[in-house]
C-alpha positions in Angstrom: 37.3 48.4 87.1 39.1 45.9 85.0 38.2 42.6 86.9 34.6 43.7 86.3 34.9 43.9 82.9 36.9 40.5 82.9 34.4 39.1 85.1 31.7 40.2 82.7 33.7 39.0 79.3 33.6 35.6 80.6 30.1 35.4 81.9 29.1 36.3 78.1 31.7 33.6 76.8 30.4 31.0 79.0 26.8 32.1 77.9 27.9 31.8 74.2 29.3 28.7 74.1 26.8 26.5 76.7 25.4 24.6 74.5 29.0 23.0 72.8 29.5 22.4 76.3 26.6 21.0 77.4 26.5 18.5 74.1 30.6 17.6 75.1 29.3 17.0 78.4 26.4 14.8 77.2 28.7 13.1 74.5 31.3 12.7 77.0 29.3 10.8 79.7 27.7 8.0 77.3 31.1 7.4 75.9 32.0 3.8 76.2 35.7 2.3 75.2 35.8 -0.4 72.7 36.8 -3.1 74.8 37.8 -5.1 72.2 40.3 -2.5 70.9 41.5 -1.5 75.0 42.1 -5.3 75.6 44.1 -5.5 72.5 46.0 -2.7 73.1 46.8 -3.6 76.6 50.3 -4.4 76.9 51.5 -4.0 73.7 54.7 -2.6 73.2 57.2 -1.7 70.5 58.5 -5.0 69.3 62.4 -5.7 68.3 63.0 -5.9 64.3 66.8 -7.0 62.8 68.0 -7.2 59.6 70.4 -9.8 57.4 73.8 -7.8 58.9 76.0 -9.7 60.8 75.7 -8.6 64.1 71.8 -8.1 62.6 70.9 -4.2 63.1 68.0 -3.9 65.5 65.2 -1.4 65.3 61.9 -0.7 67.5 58.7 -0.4 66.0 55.3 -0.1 66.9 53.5 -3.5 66.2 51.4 -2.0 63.5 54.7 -0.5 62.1 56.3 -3.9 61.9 53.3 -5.9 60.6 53.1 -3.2 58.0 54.5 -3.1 54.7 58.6 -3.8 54.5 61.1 -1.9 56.4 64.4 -2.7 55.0 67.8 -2.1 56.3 69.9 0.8 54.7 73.5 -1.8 54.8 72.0 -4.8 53.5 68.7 -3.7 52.0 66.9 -6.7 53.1 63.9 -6.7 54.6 63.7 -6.4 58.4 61.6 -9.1 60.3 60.1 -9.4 63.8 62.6 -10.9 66.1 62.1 -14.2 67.3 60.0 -14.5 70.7 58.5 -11.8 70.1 54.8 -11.3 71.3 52.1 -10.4 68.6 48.5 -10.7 69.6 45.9 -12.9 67.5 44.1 -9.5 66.9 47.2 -7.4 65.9 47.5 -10.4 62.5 43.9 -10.4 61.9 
């Protein structure tokens, strides 16, 4: 007797919300990536950042992270730059 009522529940939930689904459905299959932004992103990977310390303290950070406003170092309190060699798209500066 349960399952039927289960079986019934669900019938009226899928009944109640058809048309969210329907329009996520719709939305979903016109949705294009910005290529732009998925060519820009491809590849890109945390990049190394060191400080003034001698051995310089290293630190990952995103690329956005790094291009961002300072992140200093707790020892020396300078500012920590991008490590030389390290890749940043054209797109990533503009």
């Amino acid at each position: 007797m349960r399952q039927h009522h289960r079986r019934s529940s669900r019938t009226r939930r899928s009944a109640l919300f058809a048309p969210e689904i329907k329009a996520m459905s719709t939305a979903v299959a016109a949705w294009e990536p910005v290529v732009e932004d998925a060519v820009r992103k491809q590849g890109r990977g945390p990049v190394t950042l060191g400080c003034e310390c001698t051995p310089p303290r290293s630190i990952f950070a995103s690329t956005g992270t790094a291009l961002g406003p300072n992140i200093t170092c707790d020892v020396c309190c300078k500012p920590s730059r991008i490590s030389p060699g390290e890749r940043i798209s054209e797109a990533d500066l503009a």
